[in-house]
C-alpha positions as CSV (number, residue, x, y, z in Angstrom):
1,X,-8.7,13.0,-5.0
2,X,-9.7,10.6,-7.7
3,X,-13.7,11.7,-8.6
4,X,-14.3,8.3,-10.2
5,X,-13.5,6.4,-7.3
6,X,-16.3,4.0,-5.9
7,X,-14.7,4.7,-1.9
8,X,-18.4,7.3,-1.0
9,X,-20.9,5.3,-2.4
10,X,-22.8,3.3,0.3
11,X,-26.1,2.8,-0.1
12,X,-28.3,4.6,1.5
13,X,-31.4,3.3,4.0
14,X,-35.0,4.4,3.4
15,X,-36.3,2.2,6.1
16,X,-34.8,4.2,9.3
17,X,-36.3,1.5,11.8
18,X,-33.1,0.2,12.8
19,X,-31.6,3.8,13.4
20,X,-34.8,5.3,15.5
21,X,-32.9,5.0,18.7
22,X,-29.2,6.3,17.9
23,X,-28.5,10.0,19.6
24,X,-25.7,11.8,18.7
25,X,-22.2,11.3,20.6
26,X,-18.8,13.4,20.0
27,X,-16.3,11.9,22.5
28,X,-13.1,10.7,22.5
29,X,-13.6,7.0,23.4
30,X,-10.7,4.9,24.3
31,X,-10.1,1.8,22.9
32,X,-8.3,-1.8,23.6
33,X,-8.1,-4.6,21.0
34,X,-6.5,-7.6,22.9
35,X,-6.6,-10.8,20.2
36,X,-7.0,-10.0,16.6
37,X,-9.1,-12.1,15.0
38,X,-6.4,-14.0,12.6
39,X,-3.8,-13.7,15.5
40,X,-3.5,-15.6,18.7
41,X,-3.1,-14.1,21.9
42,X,-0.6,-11.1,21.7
43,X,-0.1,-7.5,23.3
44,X,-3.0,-5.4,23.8
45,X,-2.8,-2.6,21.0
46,X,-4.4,0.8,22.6
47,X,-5.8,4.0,20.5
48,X,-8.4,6.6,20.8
49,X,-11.5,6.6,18.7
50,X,-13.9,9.3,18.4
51,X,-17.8,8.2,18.9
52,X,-20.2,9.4,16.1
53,X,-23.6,8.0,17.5
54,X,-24.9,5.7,20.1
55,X,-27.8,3.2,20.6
56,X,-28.9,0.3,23.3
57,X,-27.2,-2.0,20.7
58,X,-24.0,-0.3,19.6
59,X,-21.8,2.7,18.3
60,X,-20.3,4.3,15.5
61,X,-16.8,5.5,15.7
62,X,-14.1,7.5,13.5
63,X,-11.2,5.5,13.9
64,X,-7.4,6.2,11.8
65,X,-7.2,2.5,11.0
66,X,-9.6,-0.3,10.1
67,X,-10.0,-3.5,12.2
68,X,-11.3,-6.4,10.5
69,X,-14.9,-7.6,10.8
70,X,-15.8,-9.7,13.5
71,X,-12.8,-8.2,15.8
72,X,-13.3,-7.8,18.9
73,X,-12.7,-4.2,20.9
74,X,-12.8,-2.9,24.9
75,X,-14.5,0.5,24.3
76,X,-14.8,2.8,27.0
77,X,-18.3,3.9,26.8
78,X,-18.3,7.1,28.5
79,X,-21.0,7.8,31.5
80,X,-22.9,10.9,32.8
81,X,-20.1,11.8,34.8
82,X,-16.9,12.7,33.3
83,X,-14.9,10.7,36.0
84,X,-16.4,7.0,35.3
85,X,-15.9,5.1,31.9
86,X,-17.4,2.2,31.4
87,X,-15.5,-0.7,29.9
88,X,-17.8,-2.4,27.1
89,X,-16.6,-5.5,24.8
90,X,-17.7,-4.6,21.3
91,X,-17.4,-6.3,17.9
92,X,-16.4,-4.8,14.6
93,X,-20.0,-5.5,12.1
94,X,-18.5,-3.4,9.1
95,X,-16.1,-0.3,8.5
96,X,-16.4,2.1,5.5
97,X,-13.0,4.0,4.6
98,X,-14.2,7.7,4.0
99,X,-12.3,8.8,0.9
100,X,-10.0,12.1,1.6
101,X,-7.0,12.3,3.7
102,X,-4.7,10.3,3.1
103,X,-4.2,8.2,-0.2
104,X,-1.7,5.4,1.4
105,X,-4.7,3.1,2.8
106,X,-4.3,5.0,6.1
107,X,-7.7,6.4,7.4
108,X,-10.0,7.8,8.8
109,X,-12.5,5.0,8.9
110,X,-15.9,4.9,9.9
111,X,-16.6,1.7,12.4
112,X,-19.5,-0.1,13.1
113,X,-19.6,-1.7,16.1
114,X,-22.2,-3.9,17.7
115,X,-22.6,-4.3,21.6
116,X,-22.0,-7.9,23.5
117,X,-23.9,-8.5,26.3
């Protein structure tokens, strides 16, 4: 891994406001992205995500690839009961590549994503 690289420094929040309500969330959480943003309508693209933290107005994922900002995704938020998932439409507000695995632009990515009601 390249020490010099620039990939881990995000700046960092003193004003946790904003981040008050998130509670942690380790799941595997399903995804769907139906229409990329640049591309019109083609086949839904499926994949698995795993969910970081929550809050009332979105969720952070791990995700191996990152969609572009403003992209649109079908999470499936899971519920109290491990039978029921519920299907939420959520856009892409930023994504952060975290900088060890692999070198080849492949990820993991941290995903910010932002709730639509």
């Amino acid at each position: 891994m390249d020490v010099g690289r620039k990939d881990w420094e995000w700046p960092i929040v003193t004003n946790f406001e904003k981040h008050n309500e998130r509670v942690a969330l380790l799941r595997t959480i399903p995804y769907e992205i139906t229409a990329p943003v640049h591309e019109p309508a083609t086949t839904a693209r499926q994949g698995k995500a795993l969910s970081v933290n929550i809050s009332n107005g979105g969720i952070l994922i791990l995700m191996d690839q990152a969609p572009p900002v403003e992209q649109v995704l079908k999470v499936y938020v899971p519920t109290p009961t491990a039978v029921a998932e519920t299907p939420t439409l959520a856009e892409v507000r930023w994504t952060r590549k975290i900088p060890f695995g692999q070198n080849n632009g492949a990820g993991p990515y941290f995903v910010g994503l932002k709730f639509m009601f």
